[in-house]
C-alpha positions, -999 to +999 in steps of 0.1 A: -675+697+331-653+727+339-635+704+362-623+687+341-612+712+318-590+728+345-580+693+348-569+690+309-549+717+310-527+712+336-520+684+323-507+699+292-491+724+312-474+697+332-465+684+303-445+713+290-429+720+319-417+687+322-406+687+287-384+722+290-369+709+322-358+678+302-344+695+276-331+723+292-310+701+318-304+680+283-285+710+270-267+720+300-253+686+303-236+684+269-229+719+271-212+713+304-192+683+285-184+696+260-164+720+284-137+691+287-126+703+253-125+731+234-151+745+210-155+748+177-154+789+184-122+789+197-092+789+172-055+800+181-040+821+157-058+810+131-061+777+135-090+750+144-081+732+175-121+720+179-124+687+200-089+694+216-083+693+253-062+730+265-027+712+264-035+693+238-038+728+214-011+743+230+011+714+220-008+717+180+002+755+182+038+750+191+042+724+167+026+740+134+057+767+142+081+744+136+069+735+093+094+750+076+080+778+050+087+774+014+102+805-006+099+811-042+119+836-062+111+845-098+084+814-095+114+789-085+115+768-052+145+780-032+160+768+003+131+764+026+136+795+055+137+767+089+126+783+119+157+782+138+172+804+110+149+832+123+148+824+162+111+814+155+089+800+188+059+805+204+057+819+239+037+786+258+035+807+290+017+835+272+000+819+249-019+793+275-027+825+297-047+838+261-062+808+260-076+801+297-088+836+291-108+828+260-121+797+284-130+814+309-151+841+285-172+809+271-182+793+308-205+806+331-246+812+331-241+841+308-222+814+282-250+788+285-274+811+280-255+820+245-259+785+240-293+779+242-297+813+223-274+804+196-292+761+197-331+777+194-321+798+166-299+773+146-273+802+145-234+798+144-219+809+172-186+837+168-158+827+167-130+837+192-092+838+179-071+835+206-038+850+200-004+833+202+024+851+214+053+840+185+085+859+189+110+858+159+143+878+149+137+906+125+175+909+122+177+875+110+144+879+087+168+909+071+197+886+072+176+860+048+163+886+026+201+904+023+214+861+015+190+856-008+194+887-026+229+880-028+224+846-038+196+846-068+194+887-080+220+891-114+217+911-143+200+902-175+230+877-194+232+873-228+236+837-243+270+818-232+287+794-254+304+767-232+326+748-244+346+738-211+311+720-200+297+712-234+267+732-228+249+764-244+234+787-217+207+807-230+196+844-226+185+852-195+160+880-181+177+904-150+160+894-119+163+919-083+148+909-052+119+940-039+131+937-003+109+959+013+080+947-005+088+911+002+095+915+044+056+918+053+048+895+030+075+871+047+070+879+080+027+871+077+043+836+063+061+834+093+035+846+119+010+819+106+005+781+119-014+774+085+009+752+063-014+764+032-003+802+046+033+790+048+046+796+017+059+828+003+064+848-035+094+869-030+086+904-049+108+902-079+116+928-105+127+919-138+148+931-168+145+919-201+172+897-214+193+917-238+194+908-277+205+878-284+233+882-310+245+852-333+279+856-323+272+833-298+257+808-322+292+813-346+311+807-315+289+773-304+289+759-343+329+766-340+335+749-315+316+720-327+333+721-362+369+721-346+376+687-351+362+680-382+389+677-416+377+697-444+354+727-454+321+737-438+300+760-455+275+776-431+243+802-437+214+810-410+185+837-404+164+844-381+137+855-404+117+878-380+144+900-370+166+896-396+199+888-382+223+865-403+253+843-395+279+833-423+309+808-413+328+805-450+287+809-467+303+821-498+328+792-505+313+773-535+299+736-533+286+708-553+251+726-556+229+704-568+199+701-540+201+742-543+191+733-586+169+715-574+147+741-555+155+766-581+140+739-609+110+735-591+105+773-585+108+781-625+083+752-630+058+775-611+072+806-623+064+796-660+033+774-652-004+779-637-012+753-609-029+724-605+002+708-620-007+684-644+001+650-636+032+639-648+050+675-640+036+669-603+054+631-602+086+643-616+084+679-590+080+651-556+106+629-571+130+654-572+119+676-538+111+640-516+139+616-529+163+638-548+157+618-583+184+632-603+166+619-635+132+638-624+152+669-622+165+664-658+128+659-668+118+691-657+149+708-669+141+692-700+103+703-701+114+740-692+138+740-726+108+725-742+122+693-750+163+710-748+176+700-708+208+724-715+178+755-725+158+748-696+195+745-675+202+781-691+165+796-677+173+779-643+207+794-645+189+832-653+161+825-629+185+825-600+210+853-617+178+877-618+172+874-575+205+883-573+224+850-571+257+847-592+273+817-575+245+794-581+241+777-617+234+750-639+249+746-672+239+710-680+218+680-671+225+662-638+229+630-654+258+646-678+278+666-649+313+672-649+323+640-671+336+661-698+344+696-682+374+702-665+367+738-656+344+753-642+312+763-669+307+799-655+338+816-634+318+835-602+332+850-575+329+821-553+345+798-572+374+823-582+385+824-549+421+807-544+420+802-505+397+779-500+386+749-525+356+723-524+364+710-556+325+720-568+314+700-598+319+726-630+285+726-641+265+727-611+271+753-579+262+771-553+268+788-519+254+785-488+241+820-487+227+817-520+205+787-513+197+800-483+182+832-493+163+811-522+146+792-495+139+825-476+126+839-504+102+812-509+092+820-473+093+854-475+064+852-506+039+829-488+042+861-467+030+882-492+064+896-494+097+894-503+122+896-538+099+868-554+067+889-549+086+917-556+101+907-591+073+885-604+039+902-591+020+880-610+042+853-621+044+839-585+018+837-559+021+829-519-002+800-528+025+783-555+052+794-532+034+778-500+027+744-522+065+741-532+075+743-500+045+716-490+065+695-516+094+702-496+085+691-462+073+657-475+105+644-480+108+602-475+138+611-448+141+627-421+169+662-424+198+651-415+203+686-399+175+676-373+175+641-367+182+654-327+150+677-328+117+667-318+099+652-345+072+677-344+088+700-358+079+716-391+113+714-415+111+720-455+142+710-469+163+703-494+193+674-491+222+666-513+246+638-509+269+630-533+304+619-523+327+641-511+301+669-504+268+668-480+245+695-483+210+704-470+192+738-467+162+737-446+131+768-435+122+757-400+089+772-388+092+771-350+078+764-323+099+795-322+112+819-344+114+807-381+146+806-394+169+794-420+196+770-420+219+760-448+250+736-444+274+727-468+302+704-461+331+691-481+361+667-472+386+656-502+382+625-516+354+607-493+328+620-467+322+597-442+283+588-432+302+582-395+318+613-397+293+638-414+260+629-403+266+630-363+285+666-374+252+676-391+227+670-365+252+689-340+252+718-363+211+715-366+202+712-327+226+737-320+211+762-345+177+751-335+178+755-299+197+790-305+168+803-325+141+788-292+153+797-268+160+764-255+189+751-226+213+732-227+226+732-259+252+705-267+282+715-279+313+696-297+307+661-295+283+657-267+253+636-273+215+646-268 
């Protein structure tokens, strides 16, 4: 019986032997072929040249040194830097003496017992970066930084009208190129063979752009206006900072889309809301499809039954904000037919250097009906000379659902046909002959402003003519107030 436990166990023991040797010379064999190429350890520089032969990674390494390495200034793509420009290479001779170095440190019984070390424990082996000797010019890595300097750093610029080029160049921020800053940065592009690592943010300092002043804008809106034959009326604000621009805003017009908004604001001045139901049809005929004979009905309602009283509390509605060039002195339907002169002499219409021919009992400016619409603005606010005047008269809610009524129009302003259609207008159009006239609140995406455009030519005002001049006027104004480029000019289409 003993005998043939001894027996048992060195069987087993055979067995294990056996089974070590196996494995053993199992691991030294595709340890030993995996020499023909190099490890996964071994990187140059960075990067991964596992399951290459030695000239094989030298060849990768001199290669990844010749991707050019994209530059960005102020977040903008800019000529790539090409090697050449900065005498970039690698040093073969050098760096294949690293590598048989870092070779040589990984064979050997030492190495393959690491291996069998690292293979028991499941472990990851370290890595070994072998450098690569890459020479460059730092003169010529100076020389970049001076050209590009040069080349992209200005001062802030204020807007630009163009007329030359038909263009509108906006304000612009001051941009200056952090040199020192920038060169490691640079160079660390430079020195690695990762195309991910090969890309570089210049350091840039910035200056705010300086205020923009609506000179430019007059100067952009004249030079569209310089062919046209007759008499533009012009009024705009930018309605957060306050800044206004008046080409001939004070000539008097034809004024009867400005009545209009005025009607509607003494229908809410003098009643509580909901409307009832009739009022309400005659307020959207008036505001969406200019319906002269709505705007007589509410005239007529506000002079309980008498369109000349309700005319006369229009008239005093408007005189009380402060505007003496607007009124209306009879119904729409009535006019001019049997008035030669003008119903009420203001100092608009007084003037002897400049004529629109206005009808005599309904006027107004563009700065007049452009402040009423900024007024009605102004009070959804909370704020403003409505607020001010008639505390409890006129609330931001009745002032917010007039100008609701407003934006609902059946067509599209004629001031911002060129505009995308997104954008939030309530206006107020007038076409009637000789004289096209629309005053519109524009709510962004930008800075809210207003924009009221009066224009008159004798005897007939071309659709052809007029509407293309309109839109101009409107994008122009538009992308001012954005901040948008490439603002057309003259007679340059979208």
């Amino acid at each position: 019986m003993r005998h043939r436990k001894r027996s048992g166990t060195g069987v087993i023991l055979l067995l294990l032997l056996s089974t070590l040797i196996l494995g053993g010379t199992w691991l030294y064999t595709t340890w030993r072929s995996s020499e023909a190429v190099l490890p996964a350890t071994i990187m140059i520089n960075g990067l991964r040249v596992a399951g290459m032969t030695r000239d094989q990674a030298l060849v990768a390494i001199e290669q990844a040194y010749t991707i050019p390495i994209t530059v960005t200034y102020a977040g903008q793509v800019i000529s790539p830097l090409l090697p050449e420009t900065v005498e970039l290479r690698v040093d073969i001779q050098a760096t294949a003496q690293n590598l048989d170095e870092a070779i040589a440190s990984q064979s050997g019984g030492l190495a393959f017992v690491q291996y069998l070390i690292d293979t028991v424990r499941s472990s990851e082996p370290p890595k070994t970066n072998v450098p690569a000797v890459v020479l460059y010019s730092r003169e010529r890595v100076d020389a970049f930084l001076q050209r590009t300097a040069q080349k992209y750093d200005h001062p802030p610029l204020g807007p630009v009208a163009l007329p030359e080029s038909g263009t509108f160049r906006p304000a612009a921020e001051g941009t200056t190129l952090n040199r020192e800053a920038s060169l490691p940065l640079l160079i660390s592009a430079i020195l690695s063979p990762d195309p991910a690592k090969r890309e570089v943010a210049l350091v840039v300092a910035t200056e705010p752009a300086p205020e923009v002043s609506l000179d430019v804008l007059e100067q952009a809106l004249t030079a569209a206006l310089a062919g046209f034959r007759g008499v533009v009326s012009i009024y705009a604000k930018d309605l957060e900072g306050g800044s206004e621009l008046c080409l001939q805003c004070d000539v008097a017009h034809t004024g009867i889309g400005a009545i209009e908004v005025a009607t509607a604001l003494e229908i809410y001045r003098t009643r509580e809301i909901p409307l009832d139901n009739d009022t309400a049809e005659m307020m959207d005929a008036m505001l969406t499809m200019g319906d002269s004979a709505a705007t007589d009905g509410l005239l007529s309602a506000l002079g309980a039954g008498d369109a000349y009283s309700g005319a006369q509390q229009v008239t005093d509605g408007l005189w009380s904000l402060g505007l003496r060039n607007t009124f209306v002195t009879a119904p729409l339907s009535v006019g001019g037919q049997d008035v030669q002169e003008a119903s009420i002499a203001t100092p608009a219409n007084t003037r002897t250097d400049v004529t629109t021919q206005p009808s005599p009992t309904v006027q107004t400016t563009a700065v007049d009906i452009g402040i009423l619409v900024e007024s009605l603005y102004h009070c959804t606010q909370g704020g403003g000379m409505l607020r001010a005047l008639y505390p409890r008269a006129i609330t931001p809610v009745e002032c917010e659902e007039l100008l609701g009524r407003m934006q609902q129009s059946s067509e599209r302003p004629l001031l911002f046909g060129a505009v995308p259609a997104s954008t939030r207008v309530a206006h107020s159009r007038d076409i009637e002959g000789s004289t096209y006239a629309e005053a519109a609140l524009v709510y962004g995406p930008g800075k809210p402003f207003v924009l009221a455009v009066l224009m008159y030519q004798p005897e007939w005002l071309l659709p052809e003519e007029s509407e293309p001049t309109f839109s101009q006027i409107g994008m122009l104004t538009h992308r001012f107030f954005n901040g948008e480029p490439d603002v057309l000019i003259g007679g340059a289409q979208p």
